[in-house]
C-alpha beads as a LAMMPS data file, in Angstrom:
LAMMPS data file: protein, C-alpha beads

395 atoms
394 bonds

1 atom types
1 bond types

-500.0 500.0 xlo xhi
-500.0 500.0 ylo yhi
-500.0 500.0 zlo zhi

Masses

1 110.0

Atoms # bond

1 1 1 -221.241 -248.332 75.718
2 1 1 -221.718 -244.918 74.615
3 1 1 -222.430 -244.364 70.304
4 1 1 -218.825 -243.303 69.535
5 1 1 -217.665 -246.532 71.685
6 1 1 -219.927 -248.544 69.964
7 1 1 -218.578 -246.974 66.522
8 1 1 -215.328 -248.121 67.274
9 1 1 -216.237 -251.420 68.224
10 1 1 -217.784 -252.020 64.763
11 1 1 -214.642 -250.706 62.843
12 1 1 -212.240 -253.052 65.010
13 1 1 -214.665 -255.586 64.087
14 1 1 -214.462 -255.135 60.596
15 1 1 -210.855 -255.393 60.817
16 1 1 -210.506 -258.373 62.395
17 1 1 -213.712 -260.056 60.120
18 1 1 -211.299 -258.729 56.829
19 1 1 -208.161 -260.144 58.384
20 1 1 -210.066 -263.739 59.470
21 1 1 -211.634 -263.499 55.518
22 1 1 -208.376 -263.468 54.435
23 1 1 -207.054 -266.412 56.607
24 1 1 -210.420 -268.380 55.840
25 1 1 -210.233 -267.756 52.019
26 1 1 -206.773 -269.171 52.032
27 1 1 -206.582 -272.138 53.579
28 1 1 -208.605 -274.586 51.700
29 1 1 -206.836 -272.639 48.189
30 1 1 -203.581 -274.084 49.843
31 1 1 -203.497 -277.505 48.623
32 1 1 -204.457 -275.950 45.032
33 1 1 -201.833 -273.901 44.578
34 1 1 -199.288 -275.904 46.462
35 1 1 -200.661 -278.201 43.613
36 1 1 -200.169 -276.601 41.016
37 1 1 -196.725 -274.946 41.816
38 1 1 -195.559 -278.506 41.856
39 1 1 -195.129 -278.836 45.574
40 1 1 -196.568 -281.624 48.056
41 1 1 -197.041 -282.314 51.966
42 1 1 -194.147 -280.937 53.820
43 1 1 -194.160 -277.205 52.069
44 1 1 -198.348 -277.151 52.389
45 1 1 -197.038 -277.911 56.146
46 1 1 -194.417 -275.273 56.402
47 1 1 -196.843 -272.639 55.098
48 1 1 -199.438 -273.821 57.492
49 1 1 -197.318 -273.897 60.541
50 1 1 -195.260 -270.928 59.584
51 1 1 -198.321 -268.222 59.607
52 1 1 -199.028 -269.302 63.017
53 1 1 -195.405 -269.221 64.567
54 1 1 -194.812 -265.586 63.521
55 1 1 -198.390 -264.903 65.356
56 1 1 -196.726 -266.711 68.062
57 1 1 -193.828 -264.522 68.078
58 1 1 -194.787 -261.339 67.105
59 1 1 -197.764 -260.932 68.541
60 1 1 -196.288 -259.887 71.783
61 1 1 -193.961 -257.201 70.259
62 1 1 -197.246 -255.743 68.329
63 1 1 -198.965 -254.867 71.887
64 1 1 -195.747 -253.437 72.990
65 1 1 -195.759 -251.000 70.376
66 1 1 -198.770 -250.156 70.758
67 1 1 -198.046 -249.280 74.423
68 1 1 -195.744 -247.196 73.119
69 1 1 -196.655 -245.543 69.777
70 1 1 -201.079 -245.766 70.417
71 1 1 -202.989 -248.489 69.201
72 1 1 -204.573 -247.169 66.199
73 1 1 -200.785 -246.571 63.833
74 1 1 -200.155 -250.386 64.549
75 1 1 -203.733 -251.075 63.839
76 1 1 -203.471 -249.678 60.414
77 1 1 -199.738 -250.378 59.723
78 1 1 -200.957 -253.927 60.376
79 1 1 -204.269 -254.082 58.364
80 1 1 -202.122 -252.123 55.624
81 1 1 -199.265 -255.006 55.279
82 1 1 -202.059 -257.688 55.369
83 1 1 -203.617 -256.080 52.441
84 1 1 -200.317 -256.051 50.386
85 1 1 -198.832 -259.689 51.778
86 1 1 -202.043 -261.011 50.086
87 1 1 -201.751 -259.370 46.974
88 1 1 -198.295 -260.770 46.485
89 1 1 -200.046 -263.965 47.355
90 1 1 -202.252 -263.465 43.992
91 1 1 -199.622 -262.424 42.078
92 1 1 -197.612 -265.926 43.150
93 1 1 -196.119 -267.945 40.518
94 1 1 -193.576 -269.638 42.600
95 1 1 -193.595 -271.872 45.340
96 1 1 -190.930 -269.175 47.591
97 1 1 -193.181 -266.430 46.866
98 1 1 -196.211 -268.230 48.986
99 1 1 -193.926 -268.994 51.268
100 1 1 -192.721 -265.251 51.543
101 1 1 -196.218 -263.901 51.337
102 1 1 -197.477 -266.420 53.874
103 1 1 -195.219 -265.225 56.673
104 1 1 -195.354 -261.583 55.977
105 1 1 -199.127 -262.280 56.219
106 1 1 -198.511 -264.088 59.853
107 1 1 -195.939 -260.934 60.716
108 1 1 -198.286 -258.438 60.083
109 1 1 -201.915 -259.893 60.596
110 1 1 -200.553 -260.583 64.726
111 1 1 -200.641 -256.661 64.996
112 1 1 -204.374 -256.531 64.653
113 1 1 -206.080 -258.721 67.035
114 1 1 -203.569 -258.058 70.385
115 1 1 -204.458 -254.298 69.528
116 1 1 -207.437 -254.465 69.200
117 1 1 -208.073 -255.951 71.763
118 1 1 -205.755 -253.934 74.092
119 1 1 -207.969 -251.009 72.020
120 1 1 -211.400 -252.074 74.173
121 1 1 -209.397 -252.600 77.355
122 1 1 -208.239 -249.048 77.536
123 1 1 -212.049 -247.535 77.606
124 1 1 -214.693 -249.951 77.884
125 1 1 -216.102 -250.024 81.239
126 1 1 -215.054 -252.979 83.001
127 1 1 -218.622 -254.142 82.771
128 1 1 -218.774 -253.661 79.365
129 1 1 -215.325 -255.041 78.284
130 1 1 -216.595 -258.865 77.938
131 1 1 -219.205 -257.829 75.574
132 1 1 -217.178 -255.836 73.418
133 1 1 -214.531 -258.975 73.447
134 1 1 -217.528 -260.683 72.484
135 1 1 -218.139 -258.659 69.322
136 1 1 -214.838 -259.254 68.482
137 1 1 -215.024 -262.876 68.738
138 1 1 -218.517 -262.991 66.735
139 1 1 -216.309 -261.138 63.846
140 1 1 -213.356 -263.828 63.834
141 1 1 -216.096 -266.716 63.922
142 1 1 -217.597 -264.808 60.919
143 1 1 -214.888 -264.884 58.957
144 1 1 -213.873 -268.357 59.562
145 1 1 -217.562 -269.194 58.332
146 1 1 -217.792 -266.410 55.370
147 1 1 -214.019 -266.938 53.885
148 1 1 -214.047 -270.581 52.516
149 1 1 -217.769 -269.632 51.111
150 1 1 -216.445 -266.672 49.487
151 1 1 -212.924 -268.138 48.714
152 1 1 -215.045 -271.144 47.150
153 1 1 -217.195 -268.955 44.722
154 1 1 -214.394 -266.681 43.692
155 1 1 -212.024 -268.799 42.885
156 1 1 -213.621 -270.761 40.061
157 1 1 -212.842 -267.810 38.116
158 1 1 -209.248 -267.356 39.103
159 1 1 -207.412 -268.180 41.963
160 1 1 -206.274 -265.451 42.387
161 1 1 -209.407 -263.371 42.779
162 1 1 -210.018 -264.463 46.157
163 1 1 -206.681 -262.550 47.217
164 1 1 -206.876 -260.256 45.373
165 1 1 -210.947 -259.347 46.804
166 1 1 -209.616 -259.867 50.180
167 1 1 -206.769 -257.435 49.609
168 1 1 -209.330 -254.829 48.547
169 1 1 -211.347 -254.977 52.005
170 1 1 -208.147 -254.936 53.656
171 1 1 -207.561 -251.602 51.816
172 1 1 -211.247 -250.359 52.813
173 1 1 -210.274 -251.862 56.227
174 1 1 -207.640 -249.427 56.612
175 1 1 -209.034 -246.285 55.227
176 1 1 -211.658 -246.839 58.171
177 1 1 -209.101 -247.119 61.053
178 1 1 -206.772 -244.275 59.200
179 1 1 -209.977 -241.710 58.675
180 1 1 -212.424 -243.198 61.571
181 1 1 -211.133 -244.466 64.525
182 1 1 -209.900 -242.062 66.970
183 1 1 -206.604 -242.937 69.249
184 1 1 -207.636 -244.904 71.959
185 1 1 -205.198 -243.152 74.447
186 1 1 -204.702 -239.788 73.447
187 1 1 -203.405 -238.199 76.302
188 1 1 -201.069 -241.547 77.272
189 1 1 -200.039 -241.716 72.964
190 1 1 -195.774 -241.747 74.204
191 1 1 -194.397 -244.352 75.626
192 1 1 -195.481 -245.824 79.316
193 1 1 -194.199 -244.345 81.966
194 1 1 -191.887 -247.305 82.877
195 1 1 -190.813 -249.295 80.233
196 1 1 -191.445 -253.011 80.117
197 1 1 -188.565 -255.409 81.274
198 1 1 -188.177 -259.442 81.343
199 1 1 -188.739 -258.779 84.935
200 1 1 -192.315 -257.511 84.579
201 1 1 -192.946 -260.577 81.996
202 1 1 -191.314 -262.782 84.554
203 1 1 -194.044 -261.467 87.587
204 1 1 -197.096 -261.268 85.363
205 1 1 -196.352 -265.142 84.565
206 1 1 -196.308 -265.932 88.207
207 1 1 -199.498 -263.717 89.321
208 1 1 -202.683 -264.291 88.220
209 1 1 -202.842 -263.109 84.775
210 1 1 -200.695 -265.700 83.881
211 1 1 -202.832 -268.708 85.024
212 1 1 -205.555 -266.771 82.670
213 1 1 -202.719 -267.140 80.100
214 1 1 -202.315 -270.992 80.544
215 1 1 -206.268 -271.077 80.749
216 1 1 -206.159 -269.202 77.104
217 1 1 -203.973 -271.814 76.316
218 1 1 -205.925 -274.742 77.389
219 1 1 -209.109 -273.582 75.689
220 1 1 -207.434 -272.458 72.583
221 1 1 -205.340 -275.501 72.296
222 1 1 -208.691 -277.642 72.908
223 1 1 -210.617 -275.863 70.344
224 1 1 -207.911 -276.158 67.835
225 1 1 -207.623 -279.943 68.824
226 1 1 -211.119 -280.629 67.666
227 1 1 -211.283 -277.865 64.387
228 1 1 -208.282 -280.607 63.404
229 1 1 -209.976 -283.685 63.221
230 1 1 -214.103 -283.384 63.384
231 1 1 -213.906 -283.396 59.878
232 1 1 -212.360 -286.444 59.620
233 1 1 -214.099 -287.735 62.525
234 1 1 -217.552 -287.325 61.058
235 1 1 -216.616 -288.988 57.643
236 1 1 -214.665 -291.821 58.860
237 1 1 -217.027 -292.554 61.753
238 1 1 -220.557 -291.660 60.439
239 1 1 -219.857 -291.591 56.281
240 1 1 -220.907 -288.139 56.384
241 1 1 -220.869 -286.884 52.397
242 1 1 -219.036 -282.978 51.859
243 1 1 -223.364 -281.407 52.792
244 1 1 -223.169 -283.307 56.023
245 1 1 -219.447 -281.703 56.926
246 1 1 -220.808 -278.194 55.349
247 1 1 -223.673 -278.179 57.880
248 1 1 -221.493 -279.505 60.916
249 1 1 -219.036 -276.349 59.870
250 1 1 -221.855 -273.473 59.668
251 1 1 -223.462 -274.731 62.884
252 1 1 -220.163 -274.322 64.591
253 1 1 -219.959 -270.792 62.990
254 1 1 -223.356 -270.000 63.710
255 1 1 -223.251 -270.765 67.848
256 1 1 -219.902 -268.964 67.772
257 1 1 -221.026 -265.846 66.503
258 1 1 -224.280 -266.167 68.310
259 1 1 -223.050 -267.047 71.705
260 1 1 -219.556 -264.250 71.507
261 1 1 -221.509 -261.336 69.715
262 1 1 -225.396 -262.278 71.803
263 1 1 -224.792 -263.976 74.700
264 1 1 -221.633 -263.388 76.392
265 1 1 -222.004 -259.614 77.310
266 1 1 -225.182 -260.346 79.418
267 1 1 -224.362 -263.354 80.472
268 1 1 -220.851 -261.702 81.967
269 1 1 -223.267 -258.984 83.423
270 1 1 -224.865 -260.992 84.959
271 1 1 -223.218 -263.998 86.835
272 1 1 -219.273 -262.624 86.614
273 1 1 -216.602 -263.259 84.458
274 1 1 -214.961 -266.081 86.607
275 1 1 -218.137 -267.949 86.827
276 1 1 -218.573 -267.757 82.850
277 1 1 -214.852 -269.068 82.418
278 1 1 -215.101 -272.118 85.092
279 1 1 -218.583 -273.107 83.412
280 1 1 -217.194 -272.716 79.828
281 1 1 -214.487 -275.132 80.426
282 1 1 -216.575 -277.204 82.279
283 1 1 -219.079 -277.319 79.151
284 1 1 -216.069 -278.012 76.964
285 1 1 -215.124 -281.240 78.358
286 1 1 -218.847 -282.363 78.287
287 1 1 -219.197 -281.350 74.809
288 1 1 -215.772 -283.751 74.185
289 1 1 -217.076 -286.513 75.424
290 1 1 -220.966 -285.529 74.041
291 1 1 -219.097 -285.866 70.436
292 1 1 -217.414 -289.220 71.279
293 1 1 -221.124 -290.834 72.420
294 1 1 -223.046 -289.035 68.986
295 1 1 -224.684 -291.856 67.248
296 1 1 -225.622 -289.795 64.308
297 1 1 -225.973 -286.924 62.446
298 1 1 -228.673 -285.513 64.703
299 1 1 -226.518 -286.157 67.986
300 1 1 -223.511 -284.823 66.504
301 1 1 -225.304 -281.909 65.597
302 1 1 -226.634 -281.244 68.864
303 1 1 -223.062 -282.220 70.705
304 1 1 -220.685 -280.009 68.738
305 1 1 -223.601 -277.071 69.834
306 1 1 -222.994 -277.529 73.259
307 1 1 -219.376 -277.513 72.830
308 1 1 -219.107 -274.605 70.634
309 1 1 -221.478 -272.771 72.824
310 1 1 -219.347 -273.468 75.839
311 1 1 -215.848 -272.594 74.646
312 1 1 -217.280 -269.413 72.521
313 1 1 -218.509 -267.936 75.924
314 1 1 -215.054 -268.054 78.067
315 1 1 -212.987 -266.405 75.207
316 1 1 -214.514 -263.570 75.534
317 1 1 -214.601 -263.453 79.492
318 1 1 -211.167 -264.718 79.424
319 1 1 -209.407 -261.941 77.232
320 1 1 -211.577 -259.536 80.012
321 1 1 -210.506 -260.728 82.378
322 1 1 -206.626 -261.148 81.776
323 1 1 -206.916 -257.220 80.646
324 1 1 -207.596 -255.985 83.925
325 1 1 -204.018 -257.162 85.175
326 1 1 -202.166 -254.720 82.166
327 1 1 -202.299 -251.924 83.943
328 1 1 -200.366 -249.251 81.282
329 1 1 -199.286 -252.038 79.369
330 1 1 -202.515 -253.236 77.888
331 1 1 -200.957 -254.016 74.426
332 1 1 -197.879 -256.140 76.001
333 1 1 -200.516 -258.518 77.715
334 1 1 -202.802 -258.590 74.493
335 1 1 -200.048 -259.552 72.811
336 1 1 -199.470 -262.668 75.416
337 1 1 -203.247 -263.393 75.056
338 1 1 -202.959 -263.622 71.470
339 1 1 -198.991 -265.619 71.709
340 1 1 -200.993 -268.560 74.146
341 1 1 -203.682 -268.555 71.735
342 1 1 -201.447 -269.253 68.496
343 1 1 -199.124 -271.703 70.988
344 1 1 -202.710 -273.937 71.411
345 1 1 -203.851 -273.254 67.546
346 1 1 -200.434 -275.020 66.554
347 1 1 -199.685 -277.514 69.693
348 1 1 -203.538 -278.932 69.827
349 1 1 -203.317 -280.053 65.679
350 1 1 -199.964 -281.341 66.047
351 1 1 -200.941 -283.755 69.133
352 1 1 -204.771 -285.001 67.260
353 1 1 -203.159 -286.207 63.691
354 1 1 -201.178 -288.638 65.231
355 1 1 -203.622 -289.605 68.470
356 1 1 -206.522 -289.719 65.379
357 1 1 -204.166 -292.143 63.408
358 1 1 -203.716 -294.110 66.684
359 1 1 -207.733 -294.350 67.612
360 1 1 -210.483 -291.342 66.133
361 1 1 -211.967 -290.775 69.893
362 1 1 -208.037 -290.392 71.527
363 1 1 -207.843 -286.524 70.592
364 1 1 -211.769 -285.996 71.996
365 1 1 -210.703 -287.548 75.373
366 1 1 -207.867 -285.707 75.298
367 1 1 -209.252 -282.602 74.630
368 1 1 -212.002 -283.404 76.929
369 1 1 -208.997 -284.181 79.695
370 1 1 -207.316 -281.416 79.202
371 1 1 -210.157 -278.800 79.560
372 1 1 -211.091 -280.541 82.862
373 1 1 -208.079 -279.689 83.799
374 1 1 -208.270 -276.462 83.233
375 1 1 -211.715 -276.162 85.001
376 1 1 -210.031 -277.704 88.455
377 1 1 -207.113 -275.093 87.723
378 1 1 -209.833 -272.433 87.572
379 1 1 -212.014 -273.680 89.976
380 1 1 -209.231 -274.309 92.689
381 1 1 -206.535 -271.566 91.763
382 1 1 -208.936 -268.870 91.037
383 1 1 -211.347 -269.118 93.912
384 1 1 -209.284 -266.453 96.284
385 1 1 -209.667 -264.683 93.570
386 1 1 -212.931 -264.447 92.660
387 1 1 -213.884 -263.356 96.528
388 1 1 -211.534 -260.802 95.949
389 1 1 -213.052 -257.128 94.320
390 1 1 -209.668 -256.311 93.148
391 1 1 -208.160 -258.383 90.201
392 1 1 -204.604 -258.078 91.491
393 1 1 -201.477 -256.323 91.152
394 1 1 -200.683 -254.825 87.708
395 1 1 -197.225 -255.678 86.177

Bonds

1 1 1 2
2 1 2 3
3 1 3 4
4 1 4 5
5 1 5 6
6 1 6 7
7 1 7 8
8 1 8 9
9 1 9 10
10 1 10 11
11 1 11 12
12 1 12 13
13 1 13 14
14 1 14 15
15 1 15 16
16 1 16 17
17 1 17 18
18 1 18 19
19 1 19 20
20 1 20 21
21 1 21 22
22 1 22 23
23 1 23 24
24 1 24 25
25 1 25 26
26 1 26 27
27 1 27 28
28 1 28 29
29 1 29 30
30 1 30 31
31 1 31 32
32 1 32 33
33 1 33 34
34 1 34 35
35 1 35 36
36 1 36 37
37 1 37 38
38 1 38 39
39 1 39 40
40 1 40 41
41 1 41 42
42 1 42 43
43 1 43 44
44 1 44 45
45 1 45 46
46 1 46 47
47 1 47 48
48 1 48 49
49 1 49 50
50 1 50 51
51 1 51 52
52 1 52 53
53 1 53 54
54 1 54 55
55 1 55 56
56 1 56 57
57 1 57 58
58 1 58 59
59 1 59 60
60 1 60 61
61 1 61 62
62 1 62 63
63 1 63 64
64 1 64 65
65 1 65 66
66 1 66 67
67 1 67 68
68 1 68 69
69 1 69 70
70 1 70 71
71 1 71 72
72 1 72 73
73 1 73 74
74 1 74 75
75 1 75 76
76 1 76 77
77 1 77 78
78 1 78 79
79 1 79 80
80 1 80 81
81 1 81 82
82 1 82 83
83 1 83 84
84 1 84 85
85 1 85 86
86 1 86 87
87 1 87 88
88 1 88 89
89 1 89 90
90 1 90 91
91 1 91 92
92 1 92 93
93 1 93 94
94 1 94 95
95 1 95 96
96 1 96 97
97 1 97 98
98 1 98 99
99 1 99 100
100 1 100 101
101 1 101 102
102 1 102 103
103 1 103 104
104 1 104 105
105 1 105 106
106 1 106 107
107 1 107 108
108 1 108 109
109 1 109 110
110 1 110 111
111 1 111 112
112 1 112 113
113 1 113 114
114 1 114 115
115 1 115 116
116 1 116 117
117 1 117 118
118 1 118 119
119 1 119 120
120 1 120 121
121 1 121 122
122 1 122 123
123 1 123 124
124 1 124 125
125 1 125 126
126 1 126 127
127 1 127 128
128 1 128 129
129 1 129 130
130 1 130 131
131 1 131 132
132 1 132 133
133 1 133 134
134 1 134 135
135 1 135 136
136 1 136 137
137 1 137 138
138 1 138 139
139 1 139 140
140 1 140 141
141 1 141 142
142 1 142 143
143 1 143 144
144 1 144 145
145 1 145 146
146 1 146 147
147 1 147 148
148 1 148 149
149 1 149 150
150 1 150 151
151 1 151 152
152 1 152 153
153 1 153 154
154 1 154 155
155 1 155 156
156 1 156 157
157 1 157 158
158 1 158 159
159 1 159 160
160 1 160 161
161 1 161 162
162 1 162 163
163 1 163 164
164 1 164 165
165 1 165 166
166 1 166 167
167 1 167 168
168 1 168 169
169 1 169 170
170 1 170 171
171 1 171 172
172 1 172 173
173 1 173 174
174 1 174 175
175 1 175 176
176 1 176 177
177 1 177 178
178 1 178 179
179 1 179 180
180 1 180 181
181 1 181 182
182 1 182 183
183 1 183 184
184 1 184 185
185 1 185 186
186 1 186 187
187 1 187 188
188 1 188 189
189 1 189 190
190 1 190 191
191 1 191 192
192 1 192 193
193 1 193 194
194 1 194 195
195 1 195 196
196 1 196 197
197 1 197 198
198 1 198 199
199 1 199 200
200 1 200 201
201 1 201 202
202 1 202 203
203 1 203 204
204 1 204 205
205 1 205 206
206 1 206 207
207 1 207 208
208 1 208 209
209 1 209 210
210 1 210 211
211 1 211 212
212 1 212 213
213 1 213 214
214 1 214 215
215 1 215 216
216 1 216 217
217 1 217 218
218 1 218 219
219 1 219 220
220 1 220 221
221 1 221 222
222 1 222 223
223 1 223 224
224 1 224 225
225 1 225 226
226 1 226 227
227 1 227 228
228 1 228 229
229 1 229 230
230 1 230 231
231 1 231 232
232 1 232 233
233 1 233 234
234 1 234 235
235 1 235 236
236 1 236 237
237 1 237 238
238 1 238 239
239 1 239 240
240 1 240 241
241 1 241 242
242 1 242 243
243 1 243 244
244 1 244 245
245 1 245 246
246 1 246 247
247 1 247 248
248 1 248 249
249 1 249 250
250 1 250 251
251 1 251 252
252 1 252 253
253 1 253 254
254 1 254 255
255 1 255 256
256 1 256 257
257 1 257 258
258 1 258 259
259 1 259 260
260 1 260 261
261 1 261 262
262 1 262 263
263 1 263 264
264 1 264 265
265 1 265 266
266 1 266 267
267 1 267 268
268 1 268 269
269 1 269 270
270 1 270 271
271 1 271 272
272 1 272 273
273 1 273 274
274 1 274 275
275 1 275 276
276 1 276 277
277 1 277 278
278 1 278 279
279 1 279 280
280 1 280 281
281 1 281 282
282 1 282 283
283 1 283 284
284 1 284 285
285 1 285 286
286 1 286 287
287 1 287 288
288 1 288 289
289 1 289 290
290 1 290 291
291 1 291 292
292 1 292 293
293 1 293 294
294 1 294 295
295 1 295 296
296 1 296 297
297 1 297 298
298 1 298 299
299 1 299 300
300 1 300 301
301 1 301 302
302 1 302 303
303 1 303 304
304 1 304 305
305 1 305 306
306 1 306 307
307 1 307 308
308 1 308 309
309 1 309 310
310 1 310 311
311 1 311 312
312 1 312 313
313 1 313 314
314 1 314 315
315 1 315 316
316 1 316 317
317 1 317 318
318 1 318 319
319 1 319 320
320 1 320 321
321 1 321 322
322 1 322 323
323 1 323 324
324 1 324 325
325 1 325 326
326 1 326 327
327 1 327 328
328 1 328 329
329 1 329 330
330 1 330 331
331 1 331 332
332 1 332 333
333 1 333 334
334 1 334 335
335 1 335 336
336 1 336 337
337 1 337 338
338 1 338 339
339 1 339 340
340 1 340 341
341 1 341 342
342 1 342 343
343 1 343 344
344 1 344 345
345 1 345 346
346 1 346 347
347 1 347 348
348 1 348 349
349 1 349 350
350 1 350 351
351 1 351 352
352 1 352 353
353 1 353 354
354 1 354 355
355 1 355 356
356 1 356 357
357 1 357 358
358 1 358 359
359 1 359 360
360 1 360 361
361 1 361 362
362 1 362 363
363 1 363 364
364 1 364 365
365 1 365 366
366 1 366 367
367 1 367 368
368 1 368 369
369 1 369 370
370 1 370 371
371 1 371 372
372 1 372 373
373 1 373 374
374 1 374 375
375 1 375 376
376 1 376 377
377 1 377 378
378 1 378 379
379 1 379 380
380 1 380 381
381 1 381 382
382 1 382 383
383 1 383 384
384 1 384 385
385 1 385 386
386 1 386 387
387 1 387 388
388 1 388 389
389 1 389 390
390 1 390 391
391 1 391 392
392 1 392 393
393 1 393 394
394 1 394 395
């Protein structure tokens, strides 16, 4: 990448480490507040599930607009509303106003990462594009990692602080895009040059680009199958104390942001993007079952590294990938990126409680069985593919 490319790639990946802050400082607050409002269980579960539906749904109507208006007004439009959806979360004194906050916060937070995304796809060189999805990623992983810290030291003041910090970078977030970041498209800003009908959705679900899809889905939904339960896993199994957990947590963070911001860029350089993904999923299922044979902290450690490592190198190649399929309507496919993404983040939780309650190694074997299949879909279904120079008709 050139320096201005570069430039940009650092401002989208602020954005995206403010907006994954702002995710990670809320979640373990949640119980607190739902706590102290005087509410239990099933509203901590409708404000949990509810910020990931609206990503599910809305996701796909942010990249659209962005096909249509430019990437960087729904960029800062959505970085903008995040910032004020969680200062009305500080200012909450009632259980309705989370709950209001919470899915204006899933609303508007879906418009960053499709577009962003859809942002690298319409300049990177092709051979570049899986590293700058990479720097992406390594943001996201370091806000999942830096927003519970921070969230944690803030709020023994207040809190409120934490949102009310978080709504400030959000702020700074969006003077950068507004003042910084050039239009990604300026000579393409208007609309397509055919708009996008259920017909096109329709064929790009049936062509390649939406196996990629289902494999999006099948490695988010076995990622967020494991974040749901490895804490529970490793106490209940092992008698890990709260340092043990901590340290599982930041080595997660730490192979994430190494392998999607180091390692996946050369790595898709070098062997291929289809390789990358078939080997990621691959490692995945190992990694399950790895987990399910640790014997101890040590094991553990070194299991849930392999298996990070392995899933944090196909996101990257897989979002890549899938873009080269968008043709003018990078956003719109973005936007079904990040929908199959959210669908796993809420699907793979909802299966592991009750499979953990069952027996604590059922959701690893699943998770394990359901990214081999994925690798046998890749392997088999791709392999015409990947002998092919051409990734395939656009829709």
């Amino acid at each position: 990448m050139n320096p201005a490319a570069r430039k940009n790639v650092r401002i989208l990946a602020f954005t995206l480490l403010v907006v994954m802050l702002g995710y990670g400082m809320v979640m373990p607050l949640l119980p607190f507040l739902i706590e102290q409002l005087g509410a239990g269980g099933t509203e901590l579960g409708w404000l949990v599930s509810t910020y990931s539906l609206m990503q599910l749904v809305c996701a796909p109507l942010w990249g659209m607009l962005s096909d249509r208006t430019g990437r960087k007004p729904v960029i800062a439009i959505g970085v903008l509303g995040y910032a004020v959806t969680l200062f009305l979360f500080g200012l909450a004194t009632e259980f309705w106003m989370l709950f209001v906050a919470r899915t204006l916060a899933g609303i508007l937070s879906s418009a960053a990462m499709p577009t962003a995304m859809a942002y690298i796809s319409d300049n990177a060189p092709e051979e570049a594009r899986s590293g700058g999805m990479g720097q992406l990623g390594a943001a996201i992983g370091a806000g999942v990692i830096a927003g519970p810290l921070l969230g944690g030291l803030l709020s023994s003041r207040s809190f409120s602080l934490p949102f009310f910090v978080g709504a400030g970078l959000a702020g700074l977030s969006f003077l950068l895009v507004l003042l910084l970041l050039p239009e990604s498209r300026p000579d393409r800003a208007a609309a397509p040059k055919s708009p996008l009908h259920w017909s096109d959705l329709r064929r790009v679900f049936a062509s390649p680009a939406g196996l990629l899809l289902l494999l999006i889905f099948i490695m988010s939904f076995g990622l967020a199958n494991f974040q749901g339960v490895i804490g529970l896993y490793a106490v209940d199994k092992f008698g890990f104390n709260t340092g043990q957990v901590g340290a599982l947590w930041m080595v997660i963070g730490a192979v994430l942001i190494l392998g999607q911001g180091g390692l996946t860029g050369p790595l898709t350089q070098r062997f291929g993007e289809l390789p990358l993904i078939r080997l990621g999923l691959a490692g995945g299922a190992a990694g399950f079952m790895l987990i399910s044979l640790a014997v101890d902290f040590t094991t553990l450690l070194l299991a849930l590294g392999i298996f990070t490592l392995a899933l944090a190198l196909i996101g990257p190649a897989l979002n890549a990938h899938v873009s080269q399929f968008a043709g003018e309507h990078q956003g719109a496919l973005m936007g079904l990126n990040s929908a199959a993404s959210s669908l796993g983040r809420v699907v793979g939780p909802l299966l592991a409680g009750p499979l953990f309650d069952l027996n604590m190694e059922y959701p690893l074997w699943s998770g394990a069985g359901t990214l081999l299949v994925g690798t046998l879909v890749a392997v088999g279904l791709l392999r015409n593919q990947g002998k092919s120079s051409q990734p395939g008709p656009h829709f």
